[in-house]
C-alpha positions in Angstrom: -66.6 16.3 30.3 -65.5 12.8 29.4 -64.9 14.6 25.7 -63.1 17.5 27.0 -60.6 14.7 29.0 -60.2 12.8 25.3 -59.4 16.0 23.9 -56.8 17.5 26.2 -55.1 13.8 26.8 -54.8 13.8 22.5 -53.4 17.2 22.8 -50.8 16.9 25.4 -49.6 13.3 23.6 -49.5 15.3 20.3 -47.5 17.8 22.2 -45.3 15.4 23.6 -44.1 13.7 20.9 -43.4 17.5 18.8 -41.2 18.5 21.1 -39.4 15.2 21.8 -36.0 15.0 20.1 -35.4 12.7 17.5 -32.8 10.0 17.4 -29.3 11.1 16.1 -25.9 8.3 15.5 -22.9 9.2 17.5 -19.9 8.0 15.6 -16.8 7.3 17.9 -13.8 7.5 15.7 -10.2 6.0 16.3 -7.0 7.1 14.6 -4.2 4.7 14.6 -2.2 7.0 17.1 -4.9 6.2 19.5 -6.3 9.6 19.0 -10.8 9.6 19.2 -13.0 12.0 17.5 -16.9 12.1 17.3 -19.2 12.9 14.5 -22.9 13.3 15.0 -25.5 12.0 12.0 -28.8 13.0 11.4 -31.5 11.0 9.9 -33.9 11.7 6.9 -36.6 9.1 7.8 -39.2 10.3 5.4 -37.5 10.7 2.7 -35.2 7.2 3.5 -37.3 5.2 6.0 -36.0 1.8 4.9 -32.3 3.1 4.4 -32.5 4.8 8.0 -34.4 1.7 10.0 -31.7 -0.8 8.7 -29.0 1.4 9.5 -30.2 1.8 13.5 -31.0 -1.9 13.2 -26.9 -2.9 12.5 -25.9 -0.5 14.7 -27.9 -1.8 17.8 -26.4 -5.5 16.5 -22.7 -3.6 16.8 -22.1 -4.6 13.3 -19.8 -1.2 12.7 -17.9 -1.5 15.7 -14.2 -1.9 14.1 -15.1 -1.0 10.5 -12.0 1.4 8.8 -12.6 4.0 6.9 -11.4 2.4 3.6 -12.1 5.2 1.1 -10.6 8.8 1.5 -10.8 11.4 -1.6 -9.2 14.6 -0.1 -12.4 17.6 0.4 -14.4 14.9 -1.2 -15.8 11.9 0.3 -15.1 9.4 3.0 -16.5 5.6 3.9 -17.0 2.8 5.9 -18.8 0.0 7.0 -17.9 -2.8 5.3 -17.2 -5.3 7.9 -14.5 -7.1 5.4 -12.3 -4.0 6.5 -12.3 -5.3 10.0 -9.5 -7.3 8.8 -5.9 -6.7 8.0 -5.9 -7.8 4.2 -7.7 -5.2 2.2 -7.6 -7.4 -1.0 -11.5 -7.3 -0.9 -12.1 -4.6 0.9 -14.9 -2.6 -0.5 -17.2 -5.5 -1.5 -18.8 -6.6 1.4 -22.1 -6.0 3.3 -24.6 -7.8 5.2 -25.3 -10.3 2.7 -28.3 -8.0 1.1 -29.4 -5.0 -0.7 -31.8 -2.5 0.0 -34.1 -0.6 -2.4 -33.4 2.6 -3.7 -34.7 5.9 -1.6 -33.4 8.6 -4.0 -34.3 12.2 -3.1 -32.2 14.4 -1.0 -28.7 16.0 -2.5 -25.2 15.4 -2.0 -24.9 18.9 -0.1 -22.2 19.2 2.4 -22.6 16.4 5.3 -25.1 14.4 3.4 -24.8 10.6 4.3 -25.6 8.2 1.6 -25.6 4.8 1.4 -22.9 3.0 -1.3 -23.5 0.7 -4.4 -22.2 -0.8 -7.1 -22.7 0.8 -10.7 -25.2 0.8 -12.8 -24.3 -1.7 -15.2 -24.2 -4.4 -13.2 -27.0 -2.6 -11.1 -29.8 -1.2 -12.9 -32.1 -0.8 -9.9 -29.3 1.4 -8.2 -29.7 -0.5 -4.9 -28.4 0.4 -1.7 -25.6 -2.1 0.1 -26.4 -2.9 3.2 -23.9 -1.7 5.4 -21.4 0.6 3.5 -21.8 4.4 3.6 -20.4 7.5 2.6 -20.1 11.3 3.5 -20.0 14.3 1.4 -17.1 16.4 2.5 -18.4 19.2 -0.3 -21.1 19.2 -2.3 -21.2 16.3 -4.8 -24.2 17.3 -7.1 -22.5 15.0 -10.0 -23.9 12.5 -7.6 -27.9 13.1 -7.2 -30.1 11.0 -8.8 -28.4 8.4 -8.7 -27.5 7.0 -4.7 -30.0 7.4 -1.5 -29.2 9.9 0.7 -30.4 9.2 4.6 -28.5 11.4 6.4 -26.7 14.3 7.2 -23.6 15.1 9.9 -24.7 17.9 12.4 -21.5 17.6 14.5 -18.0 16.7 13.7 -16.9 17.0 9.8 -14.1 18.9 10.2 -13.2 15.3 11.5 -14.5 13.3 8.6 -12.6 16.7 6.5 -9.4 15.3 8.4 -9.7 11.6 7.4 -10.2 12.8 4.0 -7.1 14.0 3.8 -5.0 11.7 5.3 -2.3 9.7 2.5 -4.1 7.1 0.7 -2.7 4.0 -1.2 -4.2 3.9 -5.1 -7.6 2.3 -4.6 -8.0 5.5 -1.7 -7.6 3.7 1.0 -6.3 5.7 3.9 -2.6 4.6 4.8 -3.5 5.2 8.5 -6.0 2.6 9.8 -9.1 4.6 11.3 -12.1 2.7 12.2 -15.5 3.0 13.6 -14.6 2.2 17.4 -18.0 2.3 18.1 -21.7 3.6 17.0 -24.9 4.3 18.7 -28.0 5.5 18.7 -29.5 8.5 21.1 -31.9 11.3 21.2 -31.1 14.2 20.1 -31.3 15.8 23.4 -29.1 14.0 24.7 -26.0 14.9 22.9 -23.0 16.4 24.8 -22.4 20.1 24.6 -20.1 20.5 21.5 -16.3 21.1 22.7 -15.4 24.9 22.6 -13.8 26.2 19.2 -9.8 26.9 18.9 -8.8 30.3 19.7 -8.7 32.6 16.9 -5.4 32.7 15.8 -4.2 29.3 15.2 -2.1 27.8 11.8 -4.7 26.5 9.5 -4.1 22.9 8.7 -2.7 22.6 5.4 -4.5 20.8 2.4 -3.5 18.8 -0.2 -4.5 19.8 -3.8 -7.9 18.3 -4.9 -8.0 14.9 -7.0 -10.7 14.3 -9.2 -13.3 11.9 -8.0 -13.7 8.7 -9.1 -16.5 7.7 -11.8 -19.6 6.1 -9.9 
């Protein structure tokens, strides 16, 4: 009997924790004209488990709150979170982080969506190591890129948002012209997640693109 009651208690926990959502990131973006979007991240936590838990670990701490989105390559790529960016002078902007690196988790693809944290190349860093804080997002695939950068994520909700920053005028280093930042970010189950808003009418004027630039050597 007492067997049976080990048995079906292990089975109903096993059961419980398949069926329980896993933890997604809600990104709440503002545009300068005050306008806020959402997009919704995923996490690969097998394949990126260090990546991932440091990542939820600065986002409980608030440390993206007011991070701009300081590189935009139209149908490309967009990021954020360095936390120098939360200033007004972008002379630095792009170099910071936490004050550490992480170790490389390289083995998803840059499809479209995928989230992967930034570095800094490999001649100055051999290891490839991860920054601590900055990311990017795949607007298209960017195969050029596997191999070489860990990817711990992937947006489920929201990139014809992160499609719209990419767009937006940028000064020469890519910077977006328009300041658009992080306004907040947190962590939730899956489950949990609004109902996405309802899809434009057939119909409507396509917003038009610019022509693609070449991306940047890594």
């Amino acid at each position: 009997m007492k067997k049976s009651l080990l048995f079906l208690t292990a089975f109903c926990a096993a059961l419980g924790s398949a069926v329980r959502a896993d933890d997604v990131a809600v990104l709440d973006i503002r545009f300068e004209d005050g306008t806020e979007r959402q997009a919704v991240i995923e996490f690969y936590e097998k394949d990126a488990p260090q990546t991932v838990e440091n990542f939820r670990k600065l986002v409980k701490k608030g440390f993206y709150k007011g991070c701009a989105f300081h590189r935009a390559i139209p149908t490309a790529i967009v990021q954020t979170g360095d936390p120098l960016s939360k200033k007004k002078d972008r002379t630095a902007v792009g170099t910071g982080g936490p004050g550490y690196t992480l170790a490389p988790e390289i083995h998803r693809q840059h499809t479209k969506g995928a989230v992967a944290a930034a570095r800094v190349g490999d001649k100055v860093n051999p290891q490839r190591r991860s920054n601590g804080s900055q990311f990017y997002v795949c607007i298209t695939p960017q195969h050029q890129l596997d191999g070489k950068y860990t990817v711990f994520g992937n947006v489920i909700r929201g990139i014809e948002v992160l499609e719209m920053i990419s767009n937006r005028s940028a000064d020469t280093n890519d910077y977006p012209i328009e300041r658009i930042v992080l306004k907040k970010v947190s962590i939730i189950p899956r489950e949990k997640l609004p109902q996405p808003a309802v899809a434009a009418k057939p119909g409507a004027t396509p917003e038009k693109k610019p022509l693609l630039r070449r991306l940047w050597p890594w």
